[in-house]
C-alpha positions as CSV (number, residue, x, y, z in Angstrom):
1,X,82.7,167.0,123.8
2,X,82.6,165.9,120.0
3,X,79.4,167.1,118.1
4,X,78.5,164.8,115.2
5,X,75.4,166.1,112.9
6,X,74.0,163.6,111.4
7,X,75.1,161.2,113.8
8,X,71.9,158.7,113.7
9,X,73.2,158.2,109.6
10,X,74.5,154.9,108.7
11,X,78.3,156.0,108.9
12,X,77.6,158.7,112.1
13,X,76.2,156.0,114.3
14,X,79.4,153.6,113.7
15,X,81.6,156.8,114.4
16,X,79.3,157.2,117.5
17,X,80.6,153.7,118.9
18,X,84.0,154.5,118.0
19,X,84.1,158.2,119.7
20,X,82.4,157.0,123.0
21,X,84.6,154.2,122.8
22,X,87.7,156.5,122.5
23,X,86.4,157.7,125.6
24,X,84.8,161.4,124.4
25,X,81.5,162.9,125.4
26,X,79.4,162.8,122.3
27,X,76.3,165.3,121.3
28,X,74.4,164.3,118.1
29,X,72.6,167.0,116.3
30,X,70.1,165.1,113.5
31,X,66.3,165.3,112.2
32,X,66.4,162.4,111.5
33,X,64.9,162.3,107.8
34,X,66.6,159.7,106.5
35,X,67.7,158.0,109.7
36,X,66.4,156.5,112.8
37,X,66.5,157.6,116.5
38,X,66.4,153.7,117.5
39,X,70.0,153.4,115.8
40,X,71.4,155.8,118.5
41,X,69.6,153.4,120.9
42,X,71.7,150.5,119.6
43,X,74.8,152.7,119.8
44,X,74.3,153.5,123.9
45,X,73.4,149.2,123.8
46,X,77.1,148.7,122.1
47,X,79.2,150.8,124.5
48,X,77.3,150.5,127.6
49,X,77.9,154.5,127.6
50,X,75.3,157.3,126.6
51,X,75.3,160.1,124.4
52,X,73.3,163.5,124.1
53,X,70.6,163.8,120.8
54,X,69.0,166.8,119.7
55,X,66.2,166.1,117.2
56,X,66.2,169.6,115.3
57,X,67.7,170.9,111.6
58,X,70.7,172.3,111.7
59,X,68.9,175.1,109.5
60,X,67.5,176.3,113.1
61,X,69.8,178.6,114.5
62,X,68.7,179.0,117.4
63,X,68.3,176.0,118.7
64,X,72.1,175.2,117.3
65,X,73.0,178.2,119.5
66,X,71.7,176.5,122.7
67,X,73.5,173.7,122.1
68,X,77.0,175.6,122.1
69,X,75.8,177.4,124.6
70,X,75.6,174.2,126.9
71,X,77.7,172.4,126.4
72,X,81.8,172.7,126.1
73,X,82.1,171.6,122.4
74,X,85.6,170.8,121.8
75,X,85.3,169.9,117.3
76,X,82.3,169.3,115.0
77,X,82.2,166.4,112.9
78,X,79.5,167.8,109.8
79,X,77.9,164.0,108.2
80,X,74.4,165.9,107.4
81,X,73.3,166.9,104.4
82,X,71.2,165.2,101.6
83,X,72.6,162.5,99.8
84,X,71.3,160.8,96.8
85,X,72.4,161.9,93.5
86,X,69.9,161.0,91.1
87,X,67.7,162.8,93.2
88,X,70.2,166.1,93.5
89,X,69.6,165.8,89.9
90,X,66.1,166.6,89.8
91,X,65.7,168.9,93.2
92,X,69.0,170.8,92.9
93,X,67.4,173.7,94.8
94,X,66.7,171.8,97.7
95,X,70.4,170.3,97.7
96,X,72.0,173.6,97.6
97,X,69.5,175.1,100.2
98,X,69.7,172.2,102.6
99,X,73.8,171.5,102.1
100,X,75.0,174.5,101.9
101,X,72.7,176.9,104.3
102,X,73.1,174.4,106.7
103,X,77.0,174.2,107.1
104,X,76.9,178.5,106.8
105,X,74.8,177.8,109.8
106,X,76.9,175.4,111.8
107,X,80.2,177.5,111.0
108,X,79.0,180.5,111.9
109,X,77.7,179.8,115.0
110,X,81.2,177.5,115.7
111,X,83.1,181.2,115.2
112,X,80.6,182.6,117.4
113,X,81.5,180.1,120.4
114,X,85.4,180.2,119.8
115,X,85.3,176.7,118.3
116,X,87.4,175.8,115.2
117,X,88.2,172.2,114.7
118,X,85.7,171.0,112.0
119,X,85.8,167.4,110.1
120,X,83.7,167.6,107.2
121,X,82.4,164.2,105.4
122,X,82.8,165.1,101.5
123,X,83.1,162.1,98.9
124,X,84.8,161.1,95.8
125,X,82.2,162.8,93.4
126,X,84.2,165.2,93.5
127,X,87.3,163.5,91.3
128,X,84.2,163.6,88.7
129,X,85.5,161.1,85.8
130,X,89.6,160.9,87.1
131,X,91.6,159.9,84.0
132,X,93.9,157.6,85.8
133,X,93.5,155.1,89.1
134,X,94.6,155.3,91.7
135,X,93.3,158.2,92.9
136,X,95.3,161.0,94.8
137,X,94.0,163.9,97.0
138,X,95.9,166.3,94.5
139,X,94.1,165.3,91.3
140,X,92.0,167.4,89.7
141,X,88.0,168.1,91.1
142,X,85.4,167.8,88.6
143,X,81.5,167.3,89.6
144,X,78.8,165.8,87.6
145,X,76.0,166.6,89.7
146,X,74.6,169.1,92.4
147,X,75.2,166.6,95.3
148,X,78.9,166.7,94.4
149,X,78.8,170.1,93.8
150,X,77.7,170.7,97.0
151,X,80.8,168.9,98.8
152,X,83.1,170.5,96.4
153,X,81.5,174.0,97.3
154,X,81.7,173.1,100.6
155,X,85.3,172.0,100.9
156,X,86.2,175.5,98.8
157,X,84.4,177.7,101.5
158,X,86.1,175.9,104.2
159,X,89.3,176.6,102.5
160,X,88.4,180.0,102.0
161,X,87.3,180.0,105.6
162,X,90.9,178.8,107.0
163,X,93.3,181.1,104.7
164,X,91.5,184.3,106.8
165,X,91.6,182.3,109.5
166,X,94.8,180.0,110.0
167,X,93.1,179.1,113.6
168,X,91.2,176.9,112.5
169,X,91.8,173.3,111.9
170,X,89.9,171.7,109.2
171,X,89.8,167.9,107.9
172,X,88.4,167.0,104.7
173,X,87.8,163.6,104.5
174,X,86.6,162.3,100.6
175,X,85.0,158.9,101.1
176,X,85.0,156.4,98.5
177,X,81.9,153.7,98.4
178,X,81.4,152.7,102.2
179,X,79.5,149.3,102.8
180,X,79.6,146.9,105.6
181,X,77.5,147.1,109.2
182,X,78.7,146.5,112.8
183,X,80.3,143.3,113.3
184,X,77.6,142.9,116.5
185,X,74.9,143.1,113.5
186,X,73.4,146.0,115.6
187,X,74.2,149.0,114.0
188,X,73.9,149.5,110.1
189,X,72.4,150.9,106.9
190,X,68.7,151.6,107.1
191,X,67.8,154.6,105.0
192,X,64.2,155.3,105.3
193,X,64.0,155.6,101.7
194,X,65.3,154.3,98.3
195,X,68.9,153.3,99.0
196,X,71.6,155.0,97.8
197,X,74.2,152.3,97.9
198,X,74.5,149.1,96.5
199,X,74.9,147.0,99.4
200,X,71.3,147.8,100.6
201,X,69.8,146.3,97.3
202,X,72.1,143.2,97.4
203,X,71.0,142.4,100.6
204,X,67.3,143.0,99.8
205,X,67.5,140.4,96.7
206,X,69.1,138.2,99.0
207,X,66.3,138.0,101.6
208,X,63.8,137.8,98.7
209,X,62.6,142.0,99.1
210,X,63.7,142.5,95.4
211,X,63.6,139.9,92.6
212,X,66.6,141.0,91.4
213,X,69.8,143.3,91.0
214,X,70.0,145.9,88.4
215,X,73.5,146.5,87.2
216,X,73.7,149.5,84.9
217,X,76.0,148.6,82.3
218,X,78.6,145.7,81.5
219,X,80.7,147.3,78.6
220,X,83.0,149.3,80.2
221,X,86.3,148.5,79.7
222,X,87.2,147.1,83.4
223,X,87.9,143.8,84.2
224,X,84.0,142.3,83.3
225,X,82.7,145.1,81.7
226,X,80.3,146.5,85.3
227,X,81.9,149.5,86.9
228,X,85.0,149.3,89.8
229,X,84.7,151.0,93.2
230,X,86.8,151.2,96.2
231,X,84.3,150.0,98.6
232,X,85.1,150.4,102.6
233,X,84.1,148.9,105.6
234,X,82.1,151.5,107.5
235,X,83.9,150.4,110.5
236,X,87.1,151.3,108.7
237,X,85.6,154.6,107.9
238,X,84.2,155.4,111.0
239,X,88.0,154.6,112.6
240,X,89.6,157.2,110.1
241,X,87.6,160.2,111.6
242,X,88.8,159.1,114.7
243,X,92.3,159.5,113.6
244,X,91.5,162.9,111.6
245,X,90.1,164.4,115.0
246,X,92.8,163.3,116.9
247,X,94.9,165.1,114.5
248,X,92.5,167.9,114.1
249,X,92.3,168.5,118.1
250,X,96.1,169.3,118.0
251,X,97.0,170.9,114.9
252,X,95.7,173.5,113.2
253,X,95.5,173.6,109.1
254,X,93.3,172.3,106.5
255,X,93.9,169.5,104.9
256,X,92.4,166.2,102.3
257,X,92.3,163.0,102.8
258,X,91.2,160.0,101.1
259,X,89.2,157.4,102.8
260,X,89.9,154.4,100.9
261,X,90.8,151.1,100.8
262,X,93.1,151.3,96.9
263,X,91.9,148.1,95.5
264,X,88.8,148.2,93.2
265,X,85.8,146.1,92.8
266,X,83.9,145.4,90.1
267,X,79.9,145.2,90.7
268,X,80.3,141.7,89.4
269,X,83.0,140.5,91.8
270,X,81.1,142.4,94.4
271,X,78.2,139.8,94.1
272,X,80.2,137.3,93.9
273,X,82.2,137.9,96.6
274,X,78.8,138.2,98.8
275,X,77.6,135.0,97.0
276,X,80.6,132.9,98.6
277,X,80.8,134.7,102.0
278,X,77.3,134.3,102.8
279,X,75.9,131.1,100.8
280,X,73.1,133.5,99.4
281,X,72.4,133.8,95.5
282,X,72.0,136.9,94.2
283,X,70.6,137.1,90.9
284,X,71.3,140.1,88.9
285,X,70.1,141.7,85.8
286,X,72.1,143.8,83.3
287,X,71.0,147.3,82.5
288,X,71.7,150.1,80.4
289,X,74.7,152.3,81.9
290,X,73.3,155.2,84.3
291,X,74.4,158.7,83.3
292,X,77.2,159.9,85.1
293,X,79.0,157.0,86.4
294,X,82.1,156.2,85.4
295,X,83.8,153.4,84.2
296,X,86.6,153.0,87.2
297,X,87.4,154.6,90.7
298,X,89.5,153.7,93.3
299,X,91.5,155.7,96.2
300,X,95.3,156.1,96.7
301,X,95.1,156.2,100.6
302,X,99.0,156.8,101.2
303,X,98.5,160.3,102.8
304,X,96.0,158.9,105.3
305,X,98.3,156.6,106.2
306,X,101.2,158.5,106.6
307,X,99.6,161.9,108.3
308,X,96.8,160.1,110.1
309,X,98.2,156.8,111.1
310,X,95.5,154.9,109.4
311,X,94.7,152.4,106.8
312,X,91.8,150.1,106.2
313,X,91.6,146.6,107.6
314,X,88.7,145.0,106.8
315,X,88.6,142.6,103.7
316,X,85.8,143.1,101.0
317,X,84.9,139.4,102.6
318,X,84.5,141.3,106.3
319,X,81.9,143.7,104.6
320,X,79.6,141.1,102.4
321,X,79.5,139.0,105.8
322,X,78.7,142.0,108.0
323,X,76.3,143.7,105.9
324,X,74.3,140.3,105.3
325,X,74.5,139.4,109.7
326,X,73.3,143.4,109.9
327,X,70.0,142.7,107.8
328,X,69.9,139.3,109.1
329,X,68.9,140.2,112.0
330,X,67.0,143.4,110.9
331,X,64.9,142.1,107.8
């Protein structure tokens, strides 16, 4: 049995569909504040299979224990925590509290039931501003906010964790910018507040929610002047964990990986690329630059794909068109 926390998320309900796909017994543990139980719903539709949810924080401990205690959990996959960096920014207490206390939690109550295969869903805040692209799981980490410092802390401790404990098997898996939806149109991002990624405000403007797009800045020195991200299909993403438990469930050690695609977009070539695959104008807006971003990132997935057996598939066309069928149908 696979727990995922955070599995009614955006990203943890497409790795649901993979996993019970795959063929494993799946247990989601989420509280759903900034997801929905109805997407876990969808998932059981998908797969014609079920899955066990728990509607608790993983701050409770003793409910965390019960769960461990029923049920033969074979690796956790840890998506929960709070997300959004602006806000990290101005509520750093509760970001440390919540993302941190919560994975002491979750580990130590793994130790306490023998298990130690653990996938942990980091991101690439934690390159900070890289100096050169493409971007390898060896460069240096640098954070510019408490959300990333939260993964980076994270990913220390669980390094820290594994040197006393060469048992365990640990995958760190640093995401890039995932966008996309279930090709079914099903499954995909509904945050239950302001979004955190672009692809929800596209979207929005498109169906006529938002007047327009804010891009926040269009003089850095990329190829149109708006910032370059590695965006991934979520599909793509969800398949990688797949890959990394598989590995994880056999070997032990700890180990990085980039979840990438290694090409960059630009926002602009973004909205145009969404423009053409779906027919819908997107009018945009140019802002001043946000603090914090940075100019240009983009993954070097080549250890993925050499130690996992995995590379991304889907086209940047695959996303715009799946991300528009997903709200589509769920306006």
């Amino acid at each position: 049995m696979i727990l995922v926390t955070g599995g009614a998320g955006f990203i943890g309900s497409h790795l649901c569909v993979e996993l019970l796909n795959e063929g494993h017994e799946v247990i989601v543990v989420d509280h759903l504040s900034n997801s929905k139980k109805e997407s876990l719903d969808r998932v059981e539709e998908l797969t014609g299979k079920s899955l066990t949810f728990y509607g608790f924080d993983l701050l409770d401990r003793s409910k965390l224990e019960q769960v461990f205690n029923d049920h033969p959990i074979e690796a956790v996959v840890h998506l929960a925590g709070f997300k959004a960096v602006n806000e990290s920014v101005s509520m750093p207490l509760n970001y440390y509290h919540n993302n941190l206390t919560s994975t002491f939690t979750l580990l130590e109550v793994m130790q306490q039931f023998g298990v130690k295969n653990f996938i942990f869903s980091s991101s690439a805040t934690v390159y900070g501003k890289p100096d050169r692209n493409p971007i390898t799981e060896d460069f240096p980490t640098s954070v510019t906010n408490p959300y990333g410092r939260t993964k980076l802390m994270i990913e220390e401790i669980l390094h820290d964790l594994w040197k006393s404990d060469p048992s365990w098997s640990i995958s760190i898996l640093r995401y890039f910018n995932p966008i996309g939806a279930h090709p079914s149109g099903n499954i995909g991002e509904s945050p239950n507040d302001i979004p955190n990624n672009i692809m929800p405000f596209i979207t929005n403007v498109a169906l006529g929610q938002y007047k327009e797009l804010a891009v926040f800045g269009d003089d850095y020195p990329t190829i149109d002047g708006t910032g370059v991200r590695d965006y991934i299909h979520v599909v793509d993403l969800a398949r990688g964990h797949l890959k990394a438990l598989n590995r994880t469930l056999v070997e032990t050690g700890y180990d990085i990986y980039n979840l990438g695609t290694g090409e960059g977009y630009s926002v602009l070539q973004l909205v145009r690329a969404f423009e053409e695959a779906t027919g819908q104008p997107v009018p945009y807006r140019i802002i001043d630059r946000r603090e914090g971003d940075v100019a240009e990132c983009f993954s070097d997935p080549t250890k993925a794909e050499q130690q996992l057996g995995w590379r991304a598939e889907k086209t940047i066309v695959d996303m715009c068109k799946d991300s528009w069928r997903w709200r589509e149908y769920n306006p």
